[in-house]
C-alpha positions as CSV (number, residue, x, y, z in Angstrom):
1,X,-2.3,-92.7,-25.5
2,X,0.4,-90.1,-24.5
3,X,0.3,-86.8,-23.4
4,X,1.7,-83.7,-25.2
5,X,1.9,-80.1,-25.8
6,X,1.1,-78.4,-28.9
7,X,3.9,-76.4,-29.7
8,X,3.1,-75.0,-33.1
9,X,1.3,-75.3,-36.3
10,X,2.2,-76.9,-39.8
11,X,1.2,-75.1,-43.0
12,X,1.1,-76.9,-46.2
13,X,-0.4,-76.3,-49.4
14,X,-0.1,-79.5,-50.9
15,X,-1.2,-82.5,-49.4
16,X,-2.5,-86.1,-49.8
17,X,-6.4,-86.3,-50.8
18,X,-8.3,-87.0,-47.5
19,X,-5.7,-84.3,-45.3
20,X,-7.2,-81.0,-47.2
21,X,-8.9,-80.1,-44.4
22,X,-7.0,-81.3,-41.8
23,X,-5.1,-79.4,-39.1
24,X,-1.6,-80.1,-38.6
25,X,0.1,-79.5,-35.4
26,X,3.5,-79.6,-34.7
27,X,3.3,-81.9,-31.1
28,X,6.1,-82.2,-27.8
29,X,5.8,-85.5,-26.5
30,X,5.8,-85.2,-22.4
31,X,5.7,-87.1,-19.3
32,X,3.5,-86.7,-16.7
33,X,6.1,-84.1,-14.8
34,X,5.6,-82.3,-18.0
35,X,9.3,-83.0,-18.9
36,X,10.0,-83.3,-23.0
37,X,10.1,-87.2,-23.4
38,X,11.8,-87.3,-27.4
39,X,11.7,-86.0,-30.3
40,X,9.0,-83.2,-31.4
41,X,6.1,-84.8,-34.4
42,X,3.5,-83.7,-36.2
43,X,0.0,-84.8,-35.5
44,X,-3.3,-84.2,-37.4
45,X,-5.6,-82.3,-34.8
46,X,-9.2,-83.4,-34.8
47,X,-10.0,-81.5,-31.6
48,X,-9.3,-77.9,-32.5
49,X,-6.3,-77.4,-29.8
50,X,-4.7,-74.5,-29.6
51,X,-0.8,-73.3,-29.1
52,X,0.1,-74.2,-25.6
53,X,-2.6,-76.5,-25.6
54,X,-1.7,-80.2,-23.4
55,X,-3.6,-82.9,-25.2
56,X,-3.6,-86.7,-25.4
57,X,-2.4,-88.0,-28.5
58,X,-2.4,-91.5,-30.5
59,X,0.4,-92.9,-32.7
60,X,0.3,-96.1,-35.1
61,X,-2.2,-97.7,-36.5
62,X,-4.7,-96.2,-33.6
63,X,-4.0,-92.3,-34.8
64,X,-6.0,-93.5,-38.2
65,X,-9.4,-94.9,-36.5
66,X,-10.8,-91.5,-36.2
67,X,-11.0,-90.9,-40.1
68,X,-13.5,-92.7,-42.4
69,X,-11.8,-93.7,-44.6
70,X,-8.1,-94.0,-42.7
71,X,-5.7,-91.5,-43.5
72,X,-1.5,-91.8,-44.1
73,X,-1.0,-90.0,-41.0
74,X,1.5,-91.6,-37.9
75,X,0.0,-89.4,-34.9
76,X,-3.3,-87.8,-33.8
77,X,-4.1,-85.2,-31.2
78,X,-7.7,-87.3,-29.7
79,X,-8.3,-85.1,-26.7
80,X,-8.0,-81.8,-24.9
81,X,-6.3,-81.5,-21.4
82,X,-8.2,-79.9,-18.5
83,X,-6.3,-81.0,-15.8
84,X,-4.5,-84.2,-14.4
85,X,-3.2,-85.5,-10.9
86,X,-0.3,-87.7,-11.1
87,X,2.0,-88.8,-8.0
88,X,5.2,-90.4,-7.9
């Protein structure tokens, strides 16, 4: 699991059957100083996050489990950041 900031949203009007209805996001991969780690992705959103939003995300084979049946997707946003401690 990683943590990342939702830093836009993806519109498409043509997608694979299953991804209809899903949200697409376009994610900020972070540390835990909330420093940019890589490369922005995008990342289906099952939890309804908002811009700005700092979320936990999957990637692989584990960003799939949440669909029945698995979707074609590489990453997914899996929870909603309240608030974290974190010391060096």
């Amino acid at each position: 699991m990683y943590l990342g900031k939702v830093i836009g949203r993806i519109e498409a009007r043509v997608r694979l059957p299953g991804l209809e209805t899903q949200r697409i996001v376009l994610l900020q991969p972070l540390d835990f100083n909330q420093q940019p780690i890589r490369w922005t992705l995008l990342a289906a959103d099952v939890t309804g996050a908002a811009d700005g939003s700092l979320v936990l995300f999957e990637e692989g084979r584990e960003a799939a489990n949440p669909f029945d049946p698995p979707l074609p997707i590489d990453a997914c946003i899996v929870a909603i950041v309240d608030d974290y401690q974190y010391q060096a």
